[in-house]
N, C-alpha and C positions, 0 to 999 in steps of 0.2 A: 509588524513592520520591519524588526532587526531580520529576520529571516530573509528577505528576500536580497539585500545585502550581500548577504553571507552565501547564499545560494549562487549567484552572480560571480564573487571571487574563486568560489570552487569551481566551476565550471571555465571558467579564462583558466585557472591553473590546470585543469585536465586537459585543456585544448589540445595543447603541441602534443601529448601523448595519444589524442585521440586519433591525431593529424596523420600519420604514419601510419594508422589499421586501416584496411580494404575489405571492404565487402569478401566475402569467403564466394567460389565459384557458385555453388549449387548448395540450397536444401533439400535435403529428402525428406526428414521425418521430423515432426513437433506434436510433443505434447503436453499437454499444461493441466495441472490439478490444482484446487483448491483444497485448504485446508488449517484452521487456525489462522484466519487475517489474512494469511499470506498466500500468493501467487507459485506453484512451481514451475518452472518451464523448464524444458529440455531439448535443445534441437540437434538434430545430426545430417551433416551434409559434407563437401566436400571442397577440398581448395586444387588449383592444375597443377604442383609440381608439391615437391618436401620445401625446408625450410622455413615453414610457415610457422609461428608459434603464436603464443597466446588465443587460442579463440573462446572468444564471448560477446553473450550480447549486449548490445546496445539500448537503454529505451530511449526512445524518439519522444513517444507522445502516447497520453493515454485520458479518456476522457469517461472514466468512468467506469462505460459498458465494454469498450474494447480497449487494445493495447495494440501499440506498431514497436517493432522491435529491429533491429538490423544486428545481422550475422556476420560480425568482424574477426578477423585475425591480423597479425603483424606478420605482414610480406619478409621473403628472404632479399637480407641486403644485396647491392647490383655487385656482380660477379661473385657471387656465392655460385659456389658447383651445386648443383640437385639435379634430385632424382625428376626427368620429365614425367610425368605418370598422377590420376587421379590419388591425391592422398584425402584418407578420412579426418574429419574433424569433428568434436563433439562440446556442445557448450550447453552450461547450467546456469538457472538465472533466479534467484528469489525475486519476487515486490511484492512488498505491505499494499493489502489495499482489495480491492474487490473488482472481477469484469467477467463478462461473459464469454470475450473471443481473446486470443493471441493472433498477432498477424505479423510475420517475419519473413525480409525482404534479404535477399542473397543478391547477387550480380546479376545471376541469368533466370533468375526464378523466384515466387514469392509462395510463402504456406500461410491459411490460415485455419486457426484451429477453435474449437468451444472449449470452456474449461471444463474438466469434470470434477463436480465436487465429492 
């Protein structure tokens, strides 16, 4: 019961930093393997301009047998100079836990993948 509590305040305190990451333009490639408990995923796609930093993913929700995932980066502040042009992005993800699909949603596009154990 203390758990869900505690679950509840960390997530309000992630909030305002989550608040500020945007979906990244496009995915192109996920892959997820299992191995010892844990989940690996790997996804690579693309954001429209430079400036963009941090990219990783998000979990949404998982129930089990699949996982939803969202492909976030931290937008370049207003009136940052960047480069217009497709820039690459690459995010790593562990989770404890057991599923048989990954499913990861970008802006203009969604992947979903099987694990492979």
């Amino acid at each position: 019961m203390r758990f869900f509590p505690v679950l509840i305040a960390a997530l309000l305190c992630a909030s305002p930093a989550l608040a500020a990451d945007k979906r990244v333009l496009r995915i192109d490639s996920l892959t997820a393997s299992q191995k010892d408990g844990a989940i690996l995923v790997q996804a690579k796609g693309a954001v429209s301009s430079g400036g963009w930093t941090k990219p990783h993913l998000h979990l949404m929700h998982g129930d089990g047998h699949s996982i939803a995932l969202e492909f976030l980066a931290a937008s370049p502040p207003p009136g940052m100079t960047v480069i217009d042009a497709l820039v690459p992005v690459t995010a790593t993800l562990s989770i404890k836990g057991r599923a048989t699909s990954i499913h990861v949603l970008a802006e203009e596009n969604e992947i979903t993948s099987q694990v492979v154990k």
